[in-house]
PDB file with SEQRES, HELIX, SHEET and CRYST1 records, atoms N, CA, C and O in Angstrom:
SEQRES   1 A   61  UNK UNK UNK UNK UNK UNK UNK UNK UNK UNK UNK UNK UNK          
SEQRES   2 A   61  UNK UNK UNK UNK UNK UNK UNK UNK UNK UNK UNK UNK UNK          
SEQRES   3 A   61  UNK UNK UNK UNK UNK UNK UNK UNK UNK UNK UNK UNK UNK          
SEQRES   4 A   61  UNK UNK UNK UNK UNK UNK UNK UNK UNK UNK UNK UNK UNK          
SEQRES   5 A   61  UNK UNK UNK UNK UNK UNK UNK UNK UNK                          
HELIX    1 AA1 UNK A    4  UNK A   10  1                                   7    
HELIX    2 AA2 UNK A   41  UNK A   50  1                                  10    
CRYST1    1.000    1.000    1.000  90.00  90.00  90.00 P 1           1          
ATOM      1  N   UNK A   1      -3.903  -8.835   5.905  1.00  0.00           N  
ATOM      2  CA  UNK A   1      -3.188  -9.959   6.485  1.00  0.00           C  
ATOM      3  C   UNK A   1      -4.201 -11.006   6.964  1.00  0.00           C  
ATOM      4  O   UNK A   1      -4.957 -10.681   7.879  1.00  0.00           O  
ATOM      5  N   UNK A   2      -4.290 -12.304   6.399  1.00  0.00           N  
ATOM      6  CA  UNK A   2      -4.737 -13.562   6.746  1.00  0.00           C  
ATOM      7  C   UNK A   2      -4.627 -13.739   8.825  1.00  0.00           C  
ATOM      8  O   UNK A   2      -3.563 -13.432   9.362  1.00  0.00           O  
ATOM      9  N   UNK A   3      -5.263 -14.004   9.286  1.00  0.00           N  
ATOM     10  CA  UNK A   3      -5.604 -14.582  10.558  1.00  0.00           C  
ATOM     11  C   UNK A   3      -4.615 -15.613  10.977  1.00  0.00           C  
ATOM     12  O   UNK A   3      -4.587 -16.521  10.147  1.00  0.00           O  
ATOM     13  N   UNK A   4      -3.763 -15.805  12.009  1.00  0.00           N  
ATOM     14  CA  UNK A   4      -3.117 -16.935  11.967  1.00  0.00           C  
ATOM     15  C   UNK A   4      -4.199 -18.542  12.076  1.00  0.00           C  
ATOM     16  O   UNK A   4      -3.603 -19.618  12.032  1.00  0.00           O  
ATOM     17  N   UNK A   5      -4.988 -18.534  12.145  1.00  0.00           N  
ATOM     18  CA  UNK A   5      -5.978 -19.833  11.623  1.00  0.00           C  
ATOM     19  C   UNK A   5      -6.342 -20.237  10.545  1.00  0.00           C  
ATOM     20  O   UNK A   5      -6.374 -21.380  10.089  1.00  0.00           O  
ATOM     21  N   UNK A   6      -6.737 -18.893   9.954  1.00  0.00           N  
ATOM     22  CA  UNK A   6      -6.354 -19.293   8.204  1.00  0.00           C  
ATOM     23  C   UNK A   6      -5.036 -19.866   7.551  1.00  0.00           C  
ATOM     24  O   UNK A   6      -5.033 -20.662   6.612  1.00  0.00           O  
ATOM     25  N   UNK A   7      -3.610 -19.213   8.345  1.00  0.00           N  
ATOM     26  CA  UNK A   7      -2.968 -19.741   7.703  1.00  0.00           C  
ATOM     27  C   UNK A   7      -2.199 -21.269   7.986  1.00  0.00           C  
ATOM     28  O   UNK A   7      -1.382 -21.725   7.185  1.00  0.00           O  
ATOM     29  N   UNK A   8      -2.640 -22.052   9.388  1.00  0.00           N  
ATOM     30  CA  UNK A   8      -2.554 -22.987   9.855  1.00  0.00           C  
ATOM     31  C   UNK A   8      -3.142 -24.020   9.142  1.00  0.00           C  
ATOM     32  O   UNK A   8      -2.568 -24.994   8.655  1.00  0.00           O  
ATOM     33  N   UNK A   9      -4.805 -23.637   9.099  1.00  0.00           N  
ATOM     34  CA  UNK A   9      -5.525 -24.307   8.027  1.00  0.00           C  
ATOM     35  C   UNK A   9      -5.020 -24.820   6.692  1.00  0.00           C  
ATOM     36  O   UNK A   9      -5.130 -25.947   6.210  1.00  0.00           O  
ATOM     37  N   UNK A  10      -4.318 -23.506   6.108  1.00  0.00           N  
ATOM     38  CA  UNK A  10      -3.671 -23.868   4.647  1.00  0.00           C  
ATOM     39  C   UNK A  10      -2.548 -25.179   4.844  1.00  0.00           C  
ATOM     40  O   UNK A  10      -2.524 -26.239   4.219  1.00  0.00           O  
ATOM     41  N   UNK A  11      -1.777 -24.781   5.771  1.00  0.00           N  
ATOM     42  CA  UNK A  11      -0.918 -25.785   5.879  1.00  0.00           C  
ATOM     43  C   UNK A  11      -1.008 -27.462   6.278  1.00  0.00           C  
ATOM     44  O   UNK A  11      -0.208 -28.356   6.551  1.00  0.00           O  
ATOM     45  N   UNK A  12      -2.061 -27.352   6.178  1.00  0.00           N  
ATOM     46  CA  UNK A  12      -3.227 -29.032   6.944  1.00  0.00           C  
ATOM     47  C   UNK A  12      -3.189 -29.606   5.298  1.00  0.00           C  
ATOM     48  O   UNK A  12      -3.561 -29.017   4.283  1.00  0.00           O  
ATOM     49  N   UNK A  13      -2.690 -30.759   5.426  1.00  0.00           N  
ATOM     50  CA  UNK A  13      -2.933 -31.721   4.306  1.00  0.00           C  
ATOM     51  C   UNK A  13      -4.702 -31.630   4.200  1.00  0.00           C  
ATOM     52  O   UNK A  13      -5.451 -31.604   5.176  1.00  0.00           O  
ATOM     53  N   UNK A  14      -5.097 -31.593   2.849  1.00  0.00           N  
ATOM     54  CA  UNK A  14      -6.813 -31.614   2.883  1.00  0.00           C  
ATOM     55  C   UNK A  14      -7.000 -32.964   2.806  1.00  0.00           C  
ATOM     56  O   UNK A  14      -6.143 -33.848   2.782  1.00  0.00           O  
ATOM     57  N   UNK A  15      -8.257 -33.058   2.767  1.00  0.00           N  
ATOM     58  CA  UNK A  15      -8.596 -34.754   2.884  1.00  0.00           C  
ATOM     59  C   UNK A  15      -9.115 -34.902   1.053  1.00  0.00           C  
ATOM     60  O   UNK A  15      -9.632 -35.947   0.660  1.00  0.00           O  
ATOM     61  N   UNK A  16      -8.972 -34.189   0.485  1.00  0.00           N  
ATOM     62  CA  UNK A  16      -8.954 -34.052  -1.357  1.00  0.00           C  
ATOM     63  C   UNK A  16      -7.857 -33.320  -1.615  1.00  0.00           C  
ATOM     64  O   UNK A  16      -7.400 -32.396  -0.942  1.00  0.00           O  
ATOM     65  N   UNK A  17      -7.492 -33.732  -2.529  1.00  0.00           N  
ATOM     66  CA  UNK A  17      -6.289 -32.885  -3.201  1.00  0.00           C  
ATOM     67  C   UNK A  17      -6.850 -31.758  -4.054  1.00  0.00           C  
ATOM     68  O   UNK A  17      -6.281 -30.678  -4.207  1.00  0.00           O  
ATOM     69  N   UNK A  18      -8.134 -32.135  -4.652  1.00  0.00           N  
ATOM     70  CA  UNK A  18      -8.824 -30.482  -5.349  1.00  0.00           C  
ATOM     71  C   UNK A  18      -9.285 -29.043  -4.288  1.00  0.00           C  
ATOM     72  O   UNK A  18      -9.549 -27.902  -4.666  1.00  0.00           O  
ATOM     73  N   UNK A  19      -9.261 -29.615  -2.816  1.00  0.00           N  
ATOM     74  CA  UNK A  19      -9.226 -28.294  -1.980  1.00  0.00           C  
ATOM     75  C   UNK A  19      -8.029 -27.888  -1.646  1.00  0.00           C  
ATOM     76  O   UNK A  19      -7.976 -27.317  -0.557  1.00  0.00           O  
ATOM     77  N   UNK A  20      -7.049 -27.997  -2.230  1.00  0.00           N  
ATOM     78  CA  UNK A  20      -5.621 -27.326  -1.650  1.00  0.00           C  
ATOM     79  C   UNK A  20      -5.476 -25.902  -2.255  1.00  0.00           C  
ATOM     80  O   UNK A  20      -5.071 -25.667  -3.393  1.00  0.00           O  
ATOM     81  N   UNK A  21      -5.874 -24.963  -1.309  1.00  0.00           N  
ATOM     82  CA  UNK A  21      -5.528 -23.483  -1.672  1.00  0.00           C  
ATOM     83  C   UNK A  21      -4.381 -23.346  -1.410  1.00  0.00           C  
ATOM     84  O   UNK A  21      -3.856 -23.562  -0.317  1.00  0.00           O  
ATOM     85  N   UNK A  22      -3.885 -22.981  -2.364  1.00  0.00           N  
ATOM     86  CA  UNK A  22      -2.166 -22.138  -2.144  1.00  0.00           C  
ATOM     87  C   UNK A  22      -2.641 -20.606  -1.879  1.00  0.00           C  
ATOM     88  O   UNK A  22      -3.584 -19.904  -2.247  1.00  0.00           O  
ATOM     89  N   UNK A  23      -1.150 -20.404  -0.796  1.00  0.00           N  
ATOM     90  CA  UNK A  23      -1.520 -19.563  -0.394  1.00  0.00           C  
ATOM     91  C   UNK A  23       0.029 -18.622  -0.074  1.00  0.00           C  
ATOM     92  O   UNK A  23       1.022 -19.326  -0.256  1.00  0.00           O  
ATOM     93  N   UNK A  24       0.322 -17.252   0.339  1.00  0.00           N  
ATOM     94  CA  UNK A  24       1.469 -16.724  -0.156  1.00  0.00           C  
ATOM     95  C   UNK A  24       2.031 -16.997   0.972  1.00  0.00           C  
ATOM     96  O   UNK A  24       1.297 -17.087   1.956  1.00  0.00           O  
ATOM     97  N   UNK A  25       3.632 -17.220   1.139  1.00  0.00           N  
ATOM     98  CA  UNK A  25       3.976 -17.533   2.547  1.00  0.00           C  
ATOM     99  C   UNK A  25       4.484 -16.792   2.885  1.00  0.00           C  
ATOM    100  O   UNK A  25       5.546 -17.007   3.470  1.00  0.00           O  
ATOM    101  N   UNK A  26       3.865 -15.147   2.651  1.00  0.00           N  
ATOM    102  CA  UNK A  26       4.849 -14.008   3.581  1.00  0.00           C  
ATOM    103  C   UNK A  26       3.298 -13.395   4.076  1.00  0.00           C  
ATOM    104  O   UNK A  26       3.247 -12.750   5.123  1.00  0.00           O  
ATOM    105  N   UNK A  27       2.296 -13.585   3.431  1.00  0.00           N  
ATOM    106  CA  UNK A  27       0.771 -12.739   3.940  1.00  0.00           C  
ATOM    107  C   UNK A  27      -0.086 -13.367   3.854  1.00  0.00           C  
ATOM    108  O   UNK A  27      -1.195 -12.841   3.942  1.00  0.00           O  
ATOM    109  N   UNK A  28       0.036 -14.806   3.638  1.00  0.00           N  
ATOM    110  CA  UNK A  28      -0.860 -15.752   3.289  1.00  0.00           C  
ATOM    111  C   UNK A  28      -2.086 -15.256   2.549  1.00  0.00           C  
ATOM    112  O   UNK A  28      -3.195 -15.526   3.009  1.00  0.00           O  
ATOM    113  N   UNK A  29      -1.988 -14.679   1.639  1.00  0.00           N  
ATOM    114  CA  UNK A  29      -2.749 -13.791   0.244  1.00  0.00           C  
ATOM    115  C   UNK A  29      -3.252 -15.293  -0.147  1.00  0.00           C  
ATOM    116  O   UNK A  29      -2.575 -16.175   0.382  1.00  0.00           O  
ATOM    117  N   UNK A  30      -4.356 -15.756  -1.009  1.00  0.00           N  
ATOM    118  CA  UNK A  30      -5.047 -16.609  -1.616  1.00  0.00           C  
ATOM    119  C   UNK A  30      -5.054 -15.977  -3.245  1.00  0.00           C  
ATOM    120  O   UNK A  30      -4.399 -16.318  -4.230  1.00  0.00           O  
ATOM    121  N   UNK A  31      -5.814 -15.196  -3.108  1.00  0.00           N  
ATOM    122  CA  UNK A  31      -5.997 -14.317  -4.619  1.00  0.00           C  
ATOM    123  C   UNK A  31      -4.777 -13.830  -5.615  1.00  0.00           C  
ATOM    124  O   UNK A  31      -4.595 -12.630  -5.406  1.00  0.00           O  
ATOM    125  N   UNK A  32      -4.084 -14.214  -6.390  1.00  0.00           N  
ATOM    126  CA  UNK A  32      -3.110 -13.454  -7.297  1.00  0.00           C  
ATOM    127  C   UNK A  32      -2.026 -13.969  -6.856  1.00  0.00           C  
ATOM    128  O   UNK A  32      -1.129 -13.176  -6.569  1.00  0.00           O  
ATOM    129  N   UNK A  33      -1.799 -15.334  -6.682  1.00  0.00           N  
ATOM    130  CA  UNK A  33      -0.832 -16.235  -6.178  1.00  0.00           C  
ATOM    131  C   UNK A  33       0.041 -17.008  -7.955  1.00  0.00           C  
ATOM    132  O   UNK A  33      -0.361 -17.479  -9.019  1.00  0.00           O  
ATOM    133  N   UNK A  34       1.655 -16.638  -7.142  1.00  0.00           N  
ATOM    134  CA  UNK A  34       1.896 -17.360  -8.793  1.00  0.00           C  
ATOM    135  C   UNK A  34       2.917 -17.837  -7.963  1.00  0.00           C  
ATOM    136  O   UNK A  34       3.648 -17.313  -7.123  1.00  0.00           O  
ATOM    137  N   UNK A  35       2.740 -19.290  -8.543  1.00  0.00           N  
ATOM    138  CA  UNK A  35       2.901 -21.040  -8.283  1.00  0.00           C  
ATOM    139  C   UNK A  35       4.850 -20.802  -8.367  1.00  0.00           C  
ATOM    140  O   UNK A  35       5.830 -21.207  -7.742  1.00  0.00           O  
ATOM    141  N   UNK A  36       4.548 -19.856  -9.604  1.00  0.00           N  
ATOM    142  CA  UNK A  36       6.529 -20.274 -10.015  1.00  0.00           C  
ATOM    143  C   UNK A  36       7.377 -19.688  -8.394  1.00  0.00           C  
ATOM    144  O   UNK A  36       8.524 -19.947  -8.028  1.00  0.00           O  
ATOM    145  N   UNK A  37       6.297 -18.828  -7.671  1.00  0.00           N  
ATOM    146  CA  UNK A  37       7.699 -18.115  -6.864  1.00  0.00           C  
ATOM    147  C   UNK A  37       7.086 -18.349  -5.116  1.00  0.00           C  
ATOM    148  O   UNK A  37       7.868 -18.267  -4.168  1.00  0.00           O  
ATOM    149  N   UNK A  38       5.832 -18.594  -4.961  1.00  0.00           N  
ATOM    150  CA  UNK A  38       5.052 -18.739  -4.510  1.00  0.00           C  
ATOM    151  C   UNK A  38       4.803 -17.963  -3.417  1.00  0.00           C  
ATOM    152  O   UNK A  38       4.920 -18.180  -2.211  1.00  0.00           O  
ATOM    153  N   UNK A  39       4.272 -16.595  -4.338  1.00  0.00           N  
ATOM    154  CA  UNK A  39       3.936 -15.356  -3.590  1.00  0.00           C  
ATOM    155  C   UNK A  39       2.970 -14.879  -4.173  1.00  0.00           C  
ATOM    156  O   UNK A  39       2.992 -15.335  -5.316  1.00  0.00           O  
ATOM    157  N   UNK A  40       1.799 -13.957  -3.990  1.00  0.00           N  
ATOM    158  CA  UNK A  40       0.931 -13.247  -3.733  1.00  0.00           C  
ATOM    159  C   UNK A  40       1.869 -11.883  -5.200  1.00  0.00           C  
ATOM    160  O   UNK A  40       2.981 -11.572  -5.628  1.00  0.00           O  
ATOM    161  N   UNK A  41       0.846 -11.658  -5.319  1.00  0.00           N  
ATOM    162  CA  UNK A  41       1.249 -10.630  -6.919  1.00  0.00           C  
ATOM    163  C   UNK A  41       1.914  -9.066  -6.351  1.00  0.00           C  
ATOM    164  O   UNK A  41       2.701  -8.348  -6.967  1.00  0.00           O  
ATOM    165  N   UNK A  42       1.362  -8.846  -5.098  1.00  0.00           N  
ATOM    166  CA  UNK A  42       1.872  -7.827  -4.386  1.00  0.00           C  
ATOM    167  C   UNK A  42       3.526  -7.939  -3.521  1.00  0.00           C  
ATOM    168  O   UNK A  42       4.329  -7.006  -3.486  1.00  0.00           O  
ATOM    169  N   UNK A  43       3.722  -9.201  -2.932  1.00  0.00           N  
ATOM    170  CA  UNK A  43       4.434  -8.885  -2.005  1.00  0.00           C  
ATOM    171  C   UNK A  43       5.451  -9.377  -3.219  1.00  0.00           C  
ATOM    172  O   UNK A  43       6.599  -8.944  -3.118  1.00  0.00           O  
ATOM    173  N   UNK A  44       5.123 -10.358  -4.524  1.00  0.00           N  
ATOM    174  CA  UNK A  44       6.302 -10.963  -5.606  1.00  0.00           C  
ATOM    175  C   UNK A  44       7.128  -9.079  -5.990  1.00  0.00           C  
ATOM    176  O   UNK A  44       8.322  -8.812  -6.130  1.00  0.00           O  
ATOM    177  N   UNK A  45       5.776  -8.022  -6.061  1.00  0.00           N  
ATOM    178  CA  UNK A  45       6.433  -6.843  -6.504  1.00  0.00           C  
ATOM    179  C   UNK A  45       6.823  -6.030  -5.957  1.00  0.00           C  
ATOM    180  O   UNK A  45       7.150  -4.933  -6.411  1.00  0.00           O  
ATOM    181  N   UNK A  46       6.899  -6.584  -4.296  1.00  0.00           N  
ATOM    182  CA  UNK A  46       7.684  -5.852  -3.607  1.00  0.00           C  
ATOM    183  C   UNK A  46       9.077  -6.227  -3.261  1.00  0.00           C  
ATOM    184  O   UNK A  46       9.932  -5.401  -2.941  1.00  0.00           O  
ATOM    185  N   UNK A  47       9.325  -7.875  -3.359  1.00  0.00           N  
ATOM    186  CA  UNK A  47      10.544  -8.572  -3.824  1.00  0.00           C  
ATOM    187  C   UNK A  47      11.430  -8.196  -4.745  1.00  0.00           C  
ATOM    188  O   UNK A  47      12.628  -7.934  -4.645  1.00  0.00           O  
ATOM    189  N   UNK A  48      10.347  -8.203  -6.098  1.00  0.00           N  
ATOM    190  CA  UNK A  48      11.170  -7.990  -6.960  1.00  0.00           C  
ATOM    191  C   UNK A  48      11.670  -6.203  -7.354  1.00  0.00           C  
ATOM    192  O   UNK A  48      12.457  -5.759  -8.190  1.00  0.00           O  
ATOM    193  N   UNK A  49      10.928  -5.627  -6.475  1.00  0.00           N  
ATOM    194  CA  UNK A  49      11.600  -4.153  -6.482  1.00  0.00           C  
ATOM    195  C   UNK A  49      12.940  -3.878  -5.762  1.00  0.00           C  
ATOM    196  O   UNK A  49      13.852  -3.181  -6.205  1.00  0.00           O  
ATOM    197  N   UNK A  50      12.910  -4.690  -4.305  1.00  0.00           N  
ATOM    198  CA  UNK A  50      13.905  -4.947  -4.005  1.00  0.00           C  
ATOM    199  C   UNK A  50      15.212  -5.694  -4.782  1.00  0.00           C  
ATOM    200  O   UNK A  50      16.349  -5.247  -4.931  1.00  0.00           O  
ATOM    201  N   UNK A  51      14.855  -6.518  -5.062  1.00  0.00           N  
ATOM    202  CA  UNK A  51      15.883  -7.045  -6.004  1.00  0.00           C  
ATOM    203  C   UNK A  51      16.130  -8.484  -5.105  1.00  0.00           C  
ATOM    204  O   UNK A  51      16.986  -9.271  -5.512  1.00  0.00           O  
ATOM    205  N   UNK A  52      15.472  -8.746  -4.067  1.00  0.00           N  
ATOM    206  CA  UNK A  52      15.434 -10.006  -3.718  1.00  0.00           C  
ATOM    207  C   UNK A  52      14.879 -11.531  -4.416  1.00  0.00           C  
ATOM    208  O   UNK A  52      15.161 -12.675  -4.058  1.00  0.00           O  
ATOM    209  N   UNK A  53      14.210 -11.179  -5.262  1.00  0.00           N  
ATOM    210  CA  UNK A  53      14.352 -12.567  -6.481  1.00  0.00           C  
ATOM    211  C   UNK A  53      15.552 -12.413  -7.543  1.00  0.00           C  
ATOM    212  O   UNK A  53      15.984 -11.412  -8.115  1.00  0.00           O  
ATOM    213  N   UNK A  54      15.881 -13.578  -7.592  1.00  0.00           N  
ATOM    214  CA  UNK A  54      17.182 -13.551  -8.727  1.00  0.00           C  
ATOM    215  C   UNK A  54      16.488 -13.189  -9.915  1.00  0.00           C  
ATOM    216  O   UNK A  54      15.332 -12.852  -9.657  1.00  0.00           O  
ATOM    217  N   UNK A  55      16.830 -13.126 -11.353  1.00  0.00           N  
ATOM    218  CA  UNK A  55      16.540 -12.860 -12.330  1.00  0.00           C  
ATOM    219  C   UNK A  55      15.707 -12.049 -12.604  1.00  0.00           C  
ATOM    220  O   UNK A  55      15.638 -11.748 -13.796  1.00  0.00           O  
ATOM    221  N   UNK A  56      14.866 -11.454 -11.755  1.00  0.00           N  
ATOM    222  CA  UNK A  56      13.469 -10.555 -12.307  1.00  0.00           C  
ATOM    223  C   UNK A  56      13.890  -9.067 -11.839  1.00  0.00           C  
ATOM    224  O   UNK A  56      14.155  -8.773 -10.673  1.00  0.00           O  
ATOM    225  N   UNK A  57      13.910  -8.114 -13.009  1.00  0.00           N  
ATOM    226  CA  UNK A  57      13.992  -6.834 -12.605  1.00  0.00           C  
ATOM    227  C   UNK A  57      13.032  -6.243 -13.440  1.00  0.00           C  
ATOM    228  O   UNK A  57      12.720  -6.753 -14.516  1.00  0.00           O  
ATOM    229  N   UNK A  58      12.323  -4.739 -12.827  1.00  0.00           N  
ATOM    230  CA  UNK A  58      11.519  -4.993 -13.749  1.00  0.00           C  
ATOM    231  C   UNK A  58      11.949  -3.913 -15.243  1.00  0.00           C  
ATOM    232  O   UNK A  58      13.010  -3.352 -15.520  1.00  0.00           O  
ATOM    233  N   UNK A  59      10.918  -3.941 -15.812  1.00  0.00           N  
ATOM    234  CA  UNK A  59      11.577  -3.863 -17.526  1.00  0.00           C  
ATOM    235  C   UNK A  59      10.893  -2.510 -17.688  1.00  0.00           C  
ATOM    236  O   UNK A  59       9.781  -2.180 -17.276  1.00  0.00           O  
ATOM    237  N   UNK A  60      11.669  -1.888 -18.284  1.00  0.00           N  
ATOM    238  CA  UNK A  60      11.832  -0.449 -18.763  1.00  0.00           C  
ATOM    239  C   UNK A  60      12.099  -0.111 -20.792  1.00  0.00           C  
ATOM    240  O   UNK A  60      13.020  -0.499 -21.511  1.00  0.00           O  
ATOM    241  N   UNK A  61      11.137   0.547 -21.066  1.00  0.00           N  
ATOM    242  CA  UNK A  61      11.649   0.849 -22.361  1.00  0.00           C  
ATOM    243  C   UNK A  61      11.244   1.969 -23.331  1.00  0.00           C  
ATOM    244  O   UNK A  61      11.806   2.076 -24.421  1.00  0.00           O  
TER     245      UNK A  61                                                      
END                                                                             
């Protein structure tokens, strides 16, 4: 878990637009962040195990 200063920081307009780290907004994760849902690769697969994202279950075959 991110520091609450780290994640204050993220939320600060940067003074460049090429330093804007995205960041996950349930653990503020940096690393393995995907843009479409905007979560962290861990907590997206703990969502989507739950069944709390629409459309994504995962695939079996």
């Amino acid at each position: 878990m991110a520091k609450a200063s780290v994640r204050a920081r993220a939320l600060k307009k940067p003074k460049f637009k090429s330093r804007v780290v995205r960041r996950c907004f349930r653990c503020a994760r940096k690393n393995g962040f995907m843009r479409d849902f905007g979560l962290c690769r861990i907590c997206f697969r703990e969502f989507a195990n739950e069944g709390m994202i629409p459309g994504i279950k995962k695939s079996s075959w």
